[in-house]
Structures are given as structure tokens and as C-alpha cells.
C-alpha positions as MATLAB code, in Angstrom:
seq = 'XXXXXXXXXXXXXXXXXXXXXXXXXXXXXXXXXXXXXXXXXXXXXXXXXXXXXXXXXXXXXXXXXXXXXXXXXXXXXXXXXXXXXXXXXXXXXXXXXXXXXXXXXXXXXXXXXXXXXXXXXXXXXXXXXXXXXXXXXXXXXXXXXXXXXXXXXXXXXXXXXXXXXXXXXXXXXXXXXXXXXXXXXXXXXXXXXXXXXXXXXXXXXXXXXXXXXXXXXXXXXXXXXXXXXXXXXXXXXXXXXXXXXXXXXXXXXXXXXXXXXXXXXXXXXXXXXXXXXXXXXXXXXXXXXXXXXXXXXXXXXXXXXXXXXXXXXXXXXXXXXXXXXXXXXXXXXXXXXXXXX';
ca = [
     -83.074  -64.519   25.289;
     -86.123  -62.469   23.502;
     -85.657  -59.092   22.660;
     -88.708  -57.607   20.818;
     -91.250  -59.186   23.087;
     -95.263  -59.173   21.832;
     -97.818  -60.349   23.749;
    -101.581  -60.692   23.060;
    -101.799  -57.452   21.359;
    -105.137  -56.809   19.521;
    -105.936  -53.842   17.676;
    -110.048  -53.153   15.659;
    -110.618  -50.130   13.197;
    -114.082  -50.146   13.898;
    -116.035  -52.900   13.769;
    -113.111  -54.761   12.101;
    -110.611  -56.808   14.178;
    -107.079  -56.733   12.433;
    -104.880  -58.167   14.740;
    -106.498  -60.957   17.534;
    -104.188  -61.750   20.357;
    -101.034  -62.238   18.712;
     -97.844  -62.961   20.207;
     -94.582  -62.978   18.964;
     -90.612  -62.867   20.531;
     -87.526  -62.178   18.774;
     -84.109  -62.718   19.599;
     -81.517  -60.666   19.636;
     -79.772  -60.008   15.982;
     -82.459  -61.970   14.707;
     -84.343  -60.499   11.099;
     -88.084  -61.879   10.980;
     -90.829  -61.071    8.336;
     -93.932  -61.309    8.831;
     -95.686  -62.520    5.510;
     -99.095  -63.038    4.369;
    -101.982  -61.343    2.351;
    -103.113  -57.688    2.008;
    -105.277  -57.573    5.156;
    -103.844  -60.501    7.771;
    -102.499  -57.815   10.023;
     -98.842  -57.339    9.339;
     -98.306  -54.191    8.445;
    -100.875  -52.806   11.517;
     -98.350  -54.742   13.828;
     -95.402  -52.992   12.096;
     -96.750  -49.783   12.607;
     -98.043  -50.839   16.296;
     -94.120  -51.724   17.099;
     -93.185  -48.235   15.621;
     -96.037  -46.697   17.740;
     -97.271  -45.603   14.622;
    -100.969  -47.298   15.706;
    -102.035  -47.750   19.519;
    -103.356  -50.895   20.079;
    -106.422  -52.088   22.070;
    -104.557  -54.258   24.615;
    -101.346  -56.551   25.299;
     -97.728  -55.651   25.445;
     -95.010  -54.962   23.808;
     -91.641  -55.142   25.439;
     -87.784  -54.164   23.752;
     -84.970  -55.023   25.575;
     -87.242  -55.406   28.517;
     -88.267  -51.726   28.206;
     -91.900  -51.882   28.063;
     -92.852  -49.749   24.565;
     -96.173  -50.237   24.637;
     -97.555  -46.484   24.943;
     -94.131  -44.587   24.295;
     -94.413  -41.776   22.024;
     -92.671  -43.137   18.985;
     -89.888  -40.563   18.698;
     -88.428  -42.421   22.236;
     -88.596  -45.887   21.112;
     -85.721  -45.767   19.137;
     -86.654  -47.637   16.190;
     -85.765  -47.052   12.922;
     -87.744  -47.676    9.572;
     -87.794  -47.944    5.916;
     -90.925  -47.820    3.901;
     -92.245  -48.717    0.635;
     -92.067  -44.929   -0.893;
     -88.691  -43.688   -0.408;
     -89.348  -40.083    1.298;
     -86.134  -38.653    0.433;
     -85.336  -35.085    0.907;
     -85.556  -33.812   -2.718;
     -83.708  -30.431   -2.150;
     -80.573  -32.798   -0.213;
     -78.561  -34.712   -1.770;
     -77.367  -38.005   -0.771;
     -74.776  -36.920    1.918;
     -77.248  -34.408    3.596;
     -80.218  -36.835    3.286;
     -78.172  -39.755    5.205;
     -76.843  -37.126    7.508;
     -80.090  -35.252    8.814;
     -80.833  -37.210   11.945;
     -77.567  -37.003   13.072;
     -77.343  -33.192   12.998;
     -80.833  -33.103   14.534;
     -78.940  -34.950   17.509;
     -76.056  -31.948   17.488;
     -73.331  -34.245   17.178;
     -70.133  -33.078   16.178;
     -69.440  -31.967   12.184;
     -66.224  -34.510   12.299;
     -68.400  -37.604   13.873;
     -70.993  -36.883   11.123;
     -68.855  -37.087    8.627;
     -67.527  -40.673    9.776;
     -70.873  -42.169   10.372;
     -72.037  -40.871    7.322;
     -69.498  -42.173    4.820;
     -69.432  -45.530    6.534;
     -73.215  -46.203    6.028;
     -72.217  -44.958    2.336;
     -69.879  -47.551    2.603;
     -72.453  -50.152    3.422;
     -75.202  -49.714    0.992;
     -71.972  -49.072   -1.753;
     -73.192  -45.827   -2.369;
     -69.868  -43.340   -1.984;
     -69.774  -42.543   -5.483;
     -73.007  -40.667   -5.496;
     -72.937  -38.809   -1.941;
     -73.351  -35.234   -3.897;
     -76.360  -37.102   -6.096;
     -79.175  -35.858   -5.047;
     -82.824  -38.138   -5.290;
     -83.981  -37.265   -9.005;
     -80.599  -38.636  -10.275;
     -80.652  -42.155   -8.604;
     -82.650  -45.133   -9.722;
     -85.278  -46.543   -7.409;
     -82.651  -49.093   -6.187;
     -80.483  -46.148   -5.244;
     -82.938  -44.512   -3.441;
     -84.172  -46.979   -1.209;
     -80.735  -47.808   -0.443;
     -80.287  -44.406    1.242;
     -83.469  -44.607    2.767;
     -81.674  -47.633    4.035;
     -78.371  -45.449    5.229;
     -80.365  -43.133    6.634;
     -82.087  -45.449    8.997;
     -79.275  -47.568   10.177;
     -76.531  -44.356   11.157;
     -79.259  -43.879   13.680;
     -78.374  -47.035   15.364;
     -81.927  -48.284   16.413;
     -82.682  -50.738   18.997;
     -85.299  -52.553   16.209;
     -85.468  -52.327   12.497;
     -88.916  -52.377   11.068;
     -89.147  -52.467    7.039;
     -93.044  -51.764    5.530;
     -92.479  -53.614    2.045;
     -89.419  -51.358    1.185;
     -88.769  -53.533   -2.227;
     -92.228  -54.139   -3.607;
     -91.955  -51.076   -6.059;
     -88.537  -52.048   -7.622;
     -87.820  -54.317  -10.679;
     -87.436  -58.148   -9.865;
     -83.327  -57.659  -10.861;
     -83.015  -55.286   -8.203;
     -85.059  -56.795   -5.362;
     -83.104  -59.841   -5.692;
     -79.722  -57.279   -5.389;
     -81.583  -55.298   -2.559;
     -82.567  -58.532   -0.480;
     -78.983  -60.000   -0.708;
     -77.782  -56.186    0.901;
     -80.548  -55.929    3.655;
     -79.679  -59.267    4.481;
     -76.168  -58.782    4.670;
     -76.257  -55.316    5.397;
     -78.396  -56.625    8.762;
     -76.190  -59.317    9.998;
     -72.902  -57.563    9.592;
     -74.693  -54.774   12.539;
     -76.426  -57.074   14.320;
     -79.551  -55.056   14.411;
     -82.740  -56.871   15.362;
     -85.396  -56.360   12.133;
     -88.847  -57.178   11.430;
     -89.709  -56.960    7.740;
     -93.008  -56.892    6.347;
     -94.228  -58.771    2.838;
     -96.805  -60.327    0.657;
     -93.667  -62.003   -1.462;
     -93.198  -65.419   -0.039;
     -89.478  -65.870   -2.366;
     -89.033  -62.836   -0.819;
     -89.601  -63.516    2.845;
     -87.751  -67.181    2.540;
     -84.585  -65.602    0.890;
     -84.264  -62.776    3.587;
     -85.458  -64.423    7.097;
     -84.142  -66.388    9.971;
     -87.648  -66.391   10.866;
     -90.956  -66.454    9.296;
     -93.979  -65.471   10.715;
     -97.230  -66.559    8.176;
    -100.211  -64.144    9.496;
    -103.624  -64.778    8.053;
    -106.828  -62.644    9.665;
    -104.919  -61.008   12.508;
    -103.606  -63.805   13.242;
    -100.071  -65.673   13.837;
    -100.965  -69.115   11.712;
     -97.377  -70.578   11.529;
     -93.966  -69.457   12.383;
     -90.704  -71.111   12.048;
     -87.351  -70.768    9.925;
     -88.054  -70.691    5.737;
     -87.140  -74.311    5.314;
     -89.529  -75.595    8.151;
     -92.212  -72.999    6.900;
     -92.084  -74.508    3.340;
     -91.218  -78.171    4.024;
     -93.850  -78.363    6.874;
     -96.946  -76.475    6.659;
     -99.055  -77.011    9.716;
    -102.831  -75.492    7.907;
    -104.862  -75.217    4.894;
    -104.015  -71.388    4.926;
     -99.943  -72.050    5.003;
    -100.287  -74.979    2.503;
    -101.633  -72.634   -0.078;
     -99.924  -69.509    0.401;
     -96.503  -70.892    0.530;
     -94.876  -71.950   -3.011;
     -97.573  -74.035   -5.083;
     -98.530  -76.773   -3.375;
    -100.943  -79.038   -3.949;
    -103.826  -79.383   -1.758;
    -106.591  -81.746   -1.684;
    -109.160  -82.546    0.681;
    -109.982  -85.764    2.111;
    -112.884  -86.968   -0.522;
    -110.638  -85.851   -3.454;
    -107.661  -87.461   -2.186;
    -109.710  -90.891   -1.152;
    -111.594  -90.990   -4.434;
    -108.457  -90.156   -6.588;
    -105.739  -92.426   -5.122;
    -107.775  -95.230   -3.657;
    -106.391  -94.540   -0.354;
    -108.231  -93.961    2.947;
    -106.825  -91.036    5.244;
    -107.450  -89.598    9.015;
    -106.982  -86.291    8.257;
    -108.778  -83.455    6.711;
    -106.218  -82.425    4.005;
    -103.169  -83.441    2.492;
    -100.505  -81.140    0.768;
     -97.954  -82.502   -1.994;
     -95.278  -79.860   -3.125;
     -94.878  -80.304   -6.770;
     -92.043  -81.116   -6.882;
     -92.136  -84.452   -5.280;
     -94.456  -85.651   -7.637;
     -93.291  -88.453  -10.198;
     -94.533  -87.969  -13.797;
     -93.965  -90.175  -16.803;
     -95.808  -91.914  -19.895;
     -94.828  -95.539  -19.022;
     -96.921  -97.975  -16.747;
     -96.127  -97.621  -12.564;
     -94.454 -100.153  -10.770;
     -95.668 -101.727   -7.392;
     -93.520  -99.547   -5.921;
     -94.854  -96.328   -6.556;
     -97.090  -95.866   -3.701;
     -99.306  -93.067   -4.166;
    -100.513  -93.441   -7.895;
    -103.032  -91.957  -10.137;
    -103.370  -93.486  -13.762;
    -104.629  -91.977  -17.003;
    -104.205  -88.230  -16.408;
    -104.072  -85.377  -19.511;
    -101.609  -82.690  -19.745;
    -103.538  -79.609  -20.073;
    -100.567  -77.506  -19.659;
     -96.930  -77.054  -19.965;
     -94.536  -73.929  -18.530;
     -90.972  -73.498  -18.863;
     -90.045  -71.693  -15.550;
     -86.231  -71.251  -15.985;
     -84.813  -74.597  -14.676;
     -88.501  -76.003  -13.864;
     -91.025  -77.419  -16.550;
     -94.149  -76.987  -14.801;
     -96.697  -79.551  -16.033;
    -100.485  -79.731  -15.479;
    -102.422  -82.732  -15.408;
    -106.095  -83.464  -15.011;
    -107.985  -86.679  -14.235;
    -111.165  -85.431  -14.155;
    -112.214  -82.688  -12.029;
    -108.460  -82.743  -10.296;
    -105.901  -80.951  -11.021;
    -102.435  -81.453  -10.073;
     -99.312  -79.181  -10.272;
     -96.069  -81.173  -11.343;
     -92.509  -79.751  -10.825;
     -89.712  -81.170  -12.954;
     -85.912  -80.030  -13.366;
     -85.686  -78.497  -16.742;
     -82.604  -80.319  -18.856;
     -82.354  -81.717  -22.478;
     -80.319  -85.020  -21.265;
     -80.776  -87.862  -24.144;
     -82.673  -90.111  -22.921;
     -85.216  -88.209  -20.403;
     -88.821  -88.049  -21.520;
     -90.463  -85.969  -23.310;
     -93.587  -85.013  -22.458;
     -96.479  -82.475  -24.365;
     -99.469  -81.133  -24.219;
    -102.398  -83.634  -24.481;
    -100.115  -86.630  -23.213;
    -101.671  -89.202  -21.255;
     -99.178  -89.592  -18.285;
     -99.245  -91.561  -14.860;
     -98.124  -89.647  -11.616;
     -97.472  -90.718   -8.631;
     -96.212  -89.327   -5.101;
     -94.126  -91.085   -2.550;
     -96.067  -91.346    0.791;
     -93.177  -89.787    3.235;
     -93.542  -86.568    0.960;
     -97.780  -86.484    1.519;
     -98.254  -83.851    4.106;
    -101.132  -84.357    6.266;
    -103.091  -80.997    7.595;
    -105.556  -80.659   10.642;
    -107.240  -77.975    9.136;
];
């Protein structure tokens, strides 16, 4: 059953519409992110869920509570944001601690709550720390603390990791994650950082001009994008339209687009058998990237340009392809994914 319902909620700053009847539901337990662009909406309907920003019109419901034009302070939602906003004169134990002794409750309960959300975010070792002597890892971690001893009804997170080092995100998205499930507390994060929204969701919500374009779990968001917009913005697909697609591999299609992730796509320097089905002859590399495990190639026949993914080994025998190689490529057709719009 939902539990953060919204429904047809629109919101304009002026003249500009950021958010056009968009509807979402959430079960409960359930950690969603809303990703797209600077300026699709997502952070507006973060804020709109806090009661940070009215809204124009729709709904929007929490535990079947209707929140819509509750003063934030009684919505009971916690939530961590980008810039840390730590208490500089507290230190870690009095930061965590301040909303509970706001509520009066007892010196003894503090003092339990507090050292198990230390516990948590494996911080207990630097309780008397105060802000200046923690790294920026540290510091959103009791940001973190300090959110969750609360015990909100909905967790909203405003890009909490954008500012930190890649290292630590990946540390910090493998604790939210966990941190989330083991308390069962119903979360909607915000990003621009598609890794980062398909390593940390059950849910994925791609927003694109105030609007909801595609939602689903990661793997269905990246193995099935459903628009242009989706195709593009999730992992480094490659997208042609129909013309380019008809001219370049002889095929006719009823559709207006097709997407090929790149790492579907077969690449190699000897002639293509009748069984590759998709097939495009005579292409130059242009460019070559070692990405880790991946070797990401580029080749161009003509005025197209295709993206190539290929697992990055040094097994005798595999080929070995260069800059300024004439290759073939070719794509099976079950992997060709073919986009209305």
C-alpha cells in the first residue's frame, strides 16, 4: 500500500512552470530518487514534500494524513542537504542530540538514542569532535544522525553527496543505503548522478521539465528506456533517429528512434558473418578510452558516430584494436531499443 502519496501537484515561479501535474506513490520502506537535470523539477518537489515550497494545486498525502498545507515543523519529516549545517560551537554528541532536547525528553533516553545513531553512521569515536575536525564525509554523516534519531515519517535528501570526493560518495551511498533499510524509513533522494541514483534506489523516478518521464526500478530504467529524454540521460547510449539508422544499416524501421547501449555492440577488424544482423562496414576509430575494466572505442562512418563498450582484459588471443583502425560493428537486433519519442 502507498505511503507518500503525490498527486497532480504543479508549482510556477512566475511565468515559469517547474513542476506540471506530477504524480508519484511510494511504498512503505521504500527509498526513491528522483533524478534528472538542473531544472526538471526535483528538487522543487523535495522541498514541496518538506513544505519548504507551497504548491499551486494537487495533493500530497503521508500515511493517509493529507500534508499538503501543514506547516512544515508538523509534518514530521526529516532532511539532509547538500551543505552540512552543523552546529560549529557543538560537537558531535550535542549536534546529533539537539532535536531531542528541544522535545524535553529525558537526559538518560538522549543519551541512548544518541549513541545508537553514532552507532549507525560508525561515528562513536568522534562524539566530542566537533565540525572543523571531521572531513566532509564525517560531517554529512552526522547531518545524517541527526536526522534519523528524530524518527521521521519520510526521509527527504537534497543532493547530500554531490560535494564529497568520488571515494567517499561511493562509501556514503553504500551507508544511506544500508543505513535506510536496516530502519525502514521511507526516503526520497534527490540527484543529477545517474551511478548514483541506480546504486542507491529501489525506485527511480527520471524527471525532465516538471515532469515524471519514466519511473521504474534501476535495472528496468537502464535496460528499458521508454523516450528520447531517458535514452540519453541514462548511461551512454546510443541514439539515432530513424533516417540515420535507415541510411546507416540498410534497415527500414516503424519507429522514431532507436537506442543501442554500448555495450551490446560487436566490434572487430575481420569481415561479418550472415549472422550478424545489424551491421555497419568500414567504420574509423577516432577514439580510444581506458575506463577501468571498459575500453571505450569510437567509431565513425561518416557523419555517425557510435559509442562501443568492451570488457577491458589482455587475454592472448583477443584483438587489438587502435586508433585509425578500420573496424566492422554490428548490433544484435533483440538489444535495438525502439523509442516513440
Amino acid at each position: 500500500m502507498s505511503y507518500l502519496v503525490i498527486k497532480d501537484v504543479e508549482k510556477s515561479f512566475g511565468d515559469l512552470k517547474v513542476l506540471k501535474k506530477t504524480s508519484l506513490s511510494i511504498e512503505k520502506g521504500k527509498l526513491i530518487t528522483l533524478l534528472g537535470p538542473s531544472g526538471s523539477g526535483k528538487s522543487t518537489l523535495l522541498k514541496s514534500i518538506a513544505g519548504l515550497e507551497s504548491i499551486d494545486c494537487g495533493s500530497i498525502m503521508v500515511d493517509g494524513v493529507d500534508i499538503t498545507n501543514m506547516e512544515p515543523r508538523k509534518r514530521d519529516v526529516g532532511m539532509v542537504f547538500q551543505q552540512y549545517v552543523l552546529f560549529p560551537n557543538m560537537n558531535v554528541y550535542e549536534n546529533i542530540a539537539f532535536g531531542l532536547k528541544l522535545r524535553k525528553m529525558s537526559k538518560n533516553d538522549i543519551d541512548k538514542k544518541v549513541k545508537e545513531a553514532l552507532s549507525l553512521v560508525e561515528l562513536e569515536n568522534k562524539m566530542h569532535a566537533y565540525p572543523h575536525e571531521l572531513s566532509g564525509g564525517q560531517q554529512q554523516r552526522v547531518a545524517l544522525a541527526r536526522s534519523i534519531i528524530l524518527e521521521p515519517k519520510i526521509l527527504l535528501f537534497d543532493e547530500p553527496l554531490s560535494a564529497l570526493d568520488r571515494k567517499i560518495r561511493k562509501n556514503l551511498q553504500m551507508q544511506i543505503k544500508k543505513i535506510q533499510r536496516e530502519l525502514d524509513i521511507t526516503s526520497v533522494f534527490v540527484t543529477h548522478d545517474q551511478e548514483e541514483a541506480m546504486i542507491i534506489s529501489d525506485e527511480v523516478y527520471v524527471m525532465n521539465n516538471g515532469i515524471i518521464e519514466q519511473s521504474g526500478t534501476p535495472k528496468e530504467i537502464y535496460n528499458n528506456p521508454k523516450t528520447s529524454f531517458v535514452a540519453r540521460f541514462i548511461g551512454t547510449y546510443n541514439v539515432l533517429n530513424k533516417n540515420e539508422f535507415e541510411q546507416h544499416f540498410k534497415i527500414g524501421i516503424n519507429t522514431n528512434e532507436v537506442a543501442i547501449r554500448p555495450e551490446v555492440i560487436q566490434i572487430t577488424k575481420e569481415e561479418l558473418g550472415e549472422e550478424a544482423e545489424y551491421k555497419l562496414k568500414g567504420c574509423e576509430v577516432t577514439d580510444v578510452s581506458v575506463i577501468g575494466n571498459i575500453i571505450r572505442y569510437e567509431a565513425r562512418k561518416d557523419d555517425l558516430i557510435m559509442n562501443i563498450d568492451a570488457i577491458n582484459n589482455d587475454i592472448k588471443g583477443s584483438e587489438d584494436i587502435k586508433l585509425g583502425d578500420k573496424v566492422n560493428i554490428f548490433v544484435p537486433k533483440k538489444q535495438c531499443i525502439f523509442l516513440s519519442a
